[in-house]
C-alpha positions in Angstrom: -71.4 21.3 -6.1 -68.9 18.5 -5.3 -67.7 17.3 -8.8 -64.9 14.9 -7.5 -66.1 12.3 -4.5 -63.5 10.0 -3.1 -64.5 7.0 -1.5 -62.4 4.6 0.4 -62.2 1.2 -0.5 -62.1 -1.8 1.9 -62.6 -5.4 2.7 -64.6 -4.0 6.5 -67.9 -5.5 6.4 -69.8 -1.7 6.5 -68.0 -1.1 2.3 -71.2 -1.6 0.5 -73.5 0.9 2.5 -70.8 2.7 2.2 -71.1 2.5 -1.2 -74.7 3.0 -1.8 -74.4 6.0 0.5 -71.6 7.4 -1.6 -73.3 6.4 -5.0 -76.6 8.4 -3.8 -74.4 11.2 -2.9 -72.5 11.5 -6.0 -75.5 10.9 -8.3 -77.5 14.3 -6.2 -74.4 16.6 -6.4 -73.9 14.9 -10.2 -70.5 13.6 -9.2 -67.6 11.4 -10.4 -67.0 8.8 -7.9 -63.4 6.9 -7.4 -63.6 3.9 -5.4 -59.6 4.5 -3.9 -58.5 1.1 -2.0 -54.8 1.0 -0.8 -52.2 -1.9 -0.8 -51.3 -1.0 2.6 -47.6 -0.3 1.5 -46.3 3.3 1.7 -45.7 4.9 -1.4 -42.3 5.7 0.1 -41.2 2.0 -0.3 -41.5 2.1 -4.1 -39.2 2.9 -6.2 -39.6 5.5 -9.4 -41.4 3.1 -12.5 -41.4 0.1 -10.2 -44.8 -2.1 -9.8 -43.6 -3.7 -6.6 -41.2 -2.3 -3.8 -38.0 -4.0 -3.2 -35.4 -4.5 -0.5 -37.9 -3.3 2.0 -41.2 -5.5 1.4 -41.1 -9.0 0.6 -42.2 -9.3 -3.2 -44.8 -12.6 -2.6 -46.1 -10.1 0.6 -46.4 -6.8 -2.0 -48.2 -9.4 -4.7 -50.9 -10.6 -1.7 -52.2 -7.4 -0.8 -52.1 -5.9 -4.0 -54.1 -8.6 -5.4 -56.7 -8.2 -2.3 -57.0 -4.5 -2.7 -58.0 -5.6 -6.7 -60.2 -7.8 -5.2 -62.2 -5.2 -3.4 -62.3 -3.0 -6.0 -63.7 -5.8 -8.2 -66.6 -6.1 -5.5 -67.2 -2.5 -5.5 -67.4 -2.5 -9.4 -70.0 -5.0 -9.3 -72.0 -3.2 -6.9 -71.2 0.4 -8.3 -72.4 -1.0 -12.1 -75.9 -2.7 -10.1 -76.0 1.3 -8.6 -76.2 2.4 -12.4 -73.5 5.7 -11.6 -73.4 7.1 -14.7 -69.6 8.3 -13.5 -67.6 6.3 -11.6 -63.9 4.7 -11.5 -61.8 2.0 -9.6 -57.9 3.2 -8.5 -56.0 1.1 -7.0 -53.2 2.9 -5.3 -49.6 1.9 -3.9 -49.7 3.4 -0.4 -51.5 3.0 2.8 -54.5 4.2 3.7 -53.9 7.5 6.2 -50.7 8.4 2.7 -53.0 7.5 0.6 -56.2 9.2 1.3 -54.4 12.2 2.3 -52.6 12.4 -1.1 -55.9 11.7 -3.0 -57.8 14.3 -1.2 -55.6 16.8 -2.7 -57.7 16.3 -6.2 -61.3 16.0 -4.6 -63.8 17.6 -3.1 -65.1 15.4 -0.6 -63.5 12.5 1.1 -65.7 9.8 2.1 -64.4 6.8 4.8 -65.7 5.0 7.4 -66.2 4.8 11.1 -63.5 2.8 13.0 -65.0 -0.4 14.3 -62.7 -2.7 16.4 -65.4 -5.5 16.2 -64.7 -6.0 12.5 -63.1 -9.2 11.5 -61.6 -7.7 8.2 -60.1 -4.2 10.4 -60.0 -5.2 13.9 -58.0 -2.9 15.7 -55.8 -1.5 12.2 -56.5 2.2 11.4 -58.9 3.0 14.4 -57.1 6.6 14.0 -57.9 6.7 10.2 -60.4 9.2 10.3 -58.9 11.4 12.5 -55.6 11.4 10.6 -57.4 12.3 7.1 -59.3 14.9 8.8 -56.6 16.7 10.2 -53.8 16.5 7.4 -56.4 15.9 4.1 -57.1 19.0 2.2 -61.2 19.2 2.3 -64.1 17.8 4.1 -64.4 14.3 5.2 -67.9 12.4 4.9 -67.3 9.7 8.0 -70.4 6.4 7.7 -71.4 4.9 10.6 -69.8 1.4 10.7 -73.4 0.0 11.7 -77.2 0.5 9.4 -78.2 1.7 6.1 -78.6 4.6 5.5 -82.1 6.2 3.1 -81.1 9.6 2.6 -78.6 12.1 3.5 -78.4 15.8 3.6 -82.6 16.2 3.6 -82.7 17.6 7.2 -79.3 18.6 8.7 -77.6 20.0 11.8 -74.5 22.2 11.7 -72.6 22.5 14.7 -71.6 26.2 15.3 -69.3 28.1 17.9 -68.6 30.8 16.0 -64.7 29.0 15.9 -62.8 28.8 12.4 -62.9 25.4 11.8 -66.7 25.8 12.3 -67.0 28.6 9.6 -64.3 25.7 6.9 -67.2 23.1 8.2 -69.9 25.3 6.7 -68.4 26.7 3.7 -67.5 23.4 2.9 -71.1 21.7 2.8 -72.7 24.2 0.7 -73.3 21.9 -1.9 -75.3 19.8 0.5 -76.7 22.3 2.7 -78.1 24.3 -0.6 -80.4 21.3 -1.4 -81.5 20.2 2.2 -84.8 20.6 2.8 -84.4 22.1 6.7 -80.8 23.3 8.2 -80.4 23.8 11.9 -77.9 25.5 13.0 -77.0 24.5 16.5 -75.3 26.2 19.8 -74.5 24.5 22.3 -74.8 27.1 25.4 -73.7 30.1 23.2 -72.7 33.4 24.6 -73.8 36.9 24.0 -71.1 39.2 22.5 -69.1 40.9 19.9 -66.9 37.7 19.0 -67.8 34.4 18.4 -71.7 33.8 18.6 -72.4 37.5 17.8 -74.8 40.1 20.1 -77.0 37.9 18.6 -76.2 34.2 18.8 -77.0 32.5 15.5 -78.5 35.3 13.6 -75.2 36.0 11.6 -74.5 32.9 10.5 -78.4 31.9 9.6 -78.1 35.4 7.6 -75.4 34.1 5.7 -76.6 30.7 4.7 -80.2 32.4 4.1 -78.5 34.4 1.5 -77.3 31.1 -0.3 -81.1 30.0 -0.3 -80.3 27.4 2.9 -83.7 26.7 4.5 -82.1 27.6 7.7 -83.3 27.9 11.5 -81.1 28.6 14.8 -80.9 26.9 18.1 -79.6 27.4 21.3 -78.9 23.5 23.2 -78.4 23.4 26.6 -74.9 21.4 27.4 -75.6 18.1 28.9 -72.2 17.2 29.8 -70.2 16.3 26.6 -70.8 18.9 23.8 -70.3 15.5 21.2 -73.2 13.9 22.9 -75.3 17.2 23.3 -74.8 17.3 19.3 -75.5 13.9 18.9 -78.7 14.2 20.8 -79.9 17.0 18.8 -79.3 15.3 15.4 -81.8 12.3 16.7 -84.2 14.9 18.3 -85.0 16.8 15.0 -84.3 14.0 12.7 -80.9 15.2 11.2 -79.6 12.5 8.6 -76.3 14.6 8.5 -74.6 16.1 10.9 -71.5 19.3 10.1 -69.3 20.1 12.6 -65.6 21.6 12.6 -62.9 18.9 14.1 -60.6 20.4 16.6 -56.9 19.3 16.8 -55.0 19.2 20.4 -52.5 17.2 22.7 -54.3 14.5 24.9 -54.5 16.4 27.7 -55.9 19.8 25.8 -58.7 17.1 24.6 -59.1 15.8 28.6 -59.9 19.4 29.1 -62.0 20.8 26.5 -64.4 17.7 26.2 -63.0 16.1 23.5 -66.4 16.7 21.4 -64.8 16.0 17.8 -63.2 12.5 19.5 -66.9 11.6 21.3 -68.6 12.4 17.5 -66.1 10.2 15.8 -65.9 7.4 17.9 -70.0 7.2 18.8 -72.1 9.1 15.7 -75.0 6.4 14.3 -75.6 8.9 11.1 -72.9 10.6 8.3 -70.9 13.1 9.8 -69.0 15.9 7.6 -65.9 17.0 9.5 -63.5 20.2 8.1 -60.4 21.1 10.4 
């Protein structure tokens, strides 16, 4: 179970079903929720038993955005209380967002943000690498929301990307909690390989073994590539219904990502349904 959910807190026009996604979340897995929103300042700025950084950030600048970031936790208060969560707090934290959701995933067990949307007046092009960033420096999963729709359910029917590959193996050890209670898990391959490493002789039946054996209602599939693995994954989820979608989120240089498809970047950038992400 996930007994610690951090949400990210912001003024971008997708927050509340954000929110309501998070709230449903945290009431299934019977979770406290912390609605985290950032000043924007670096922690690094501040000095020891200071409220406000000096020599470095104006003091009227440090006052704005502190008082804005209150002001969006005020709005997700409101909403959080008309949610009736049982658990939930409002932190309002001296740092920016990719320090500041880093250092908070270190005490969580999910951290859940949003999809980068350039289009939003409140964001425009600021942290379009956010998600990325938490993903590959945070400490756990990451639960990345569409920018765009609501969202009814999530974790009834769900696909789990799998390679055989480490970060795939983190992905799924990591969603237990939700993969326990969904109702139908498939486990998807995109143009897997017979053999005695990665995919198995078999490819699948090792891995649905293992999540059988946790009570997972699980079923394997192999998926033709059609072009992009991201988009081949993306495609399946909307095929079967998926309203999560688990994959492991690869790491490399620009050109390693030119070369190997860049599936992680195409899922970020284009998925229309939650996404949990483990590096």
């Amino acid at each position: 179970m996930y007994k610690t959910i951090i949400l990210h807190a912001d003024a971008s026009r997708s927050a509340p079903a954000r929110l309501k996604l998070a709230a449903m979340l945290a009431e299934q897995q019977q979770a406290h929720l912390v609605c985290a929103a950032m000043t924007g300042i670096s922690r690094f700025v501040y000095h020891r038993h200071e409220a406000f950084p000096r020599n470095v950030v104006r003091a009227d600048l440090a006052e704005l955005v502190t008082a804005r970031a209150a002001q969006v936790l005020e709005q997700h208060a409101r909403l959080a209380a008309s949610l009736g969560l049982p658990s939930c707090e409002q932190r309002l934290v001296n740092d920016d967002a990719y320090g500041g959701l880093v250092m908070q995933s270190r005490y969580a067990d999910l951290i859940i943000l949003g999809q980068a949307d350039r289009d939003d007046p409140a964001t425009g092009a600021l942290q379009q690498d956010l998600p990325q960033y938490v993903i590959l420096n945070g400490c756990g999963p990451v639960l990345q929301v569409p920018f765009a729709g609501e969202f009814a359910s999530i974790g009834k029917t769900v696909v789990v990307a799998w390679d055989g590959s480490l970060q795939a193996a983190r992905a799924i050890a990591q969603s237990m909690p939700l993969l326990a209670k969904a109702g139908r898990v498939v486990v998807a391959m995109v143009d897997p390989v017979s053999g005695a490493d990665d995919h198995g002789e078999e490819p699948g039946a090792d891995i649905a073994l293992h999540l059988a054996r946790h009570g997972v209602k699980v079923e394997a599939c192999s998926v033709p590539s059609e072009g992009d693995v991201g988009e081949t994954l993306l495609q399946t989820a909307d095929r079967v219904g998926a309203d999560l979608l688990v994959m492991g989120a690869y790491g490399h240089s620009r050109l390693q990502e030119i070369m190997l498809g860049g599936a992680t970047r195409t899922v970020l950038n284009t998925a229309t349904l939650p996404v949990l992400f483990c590096h």
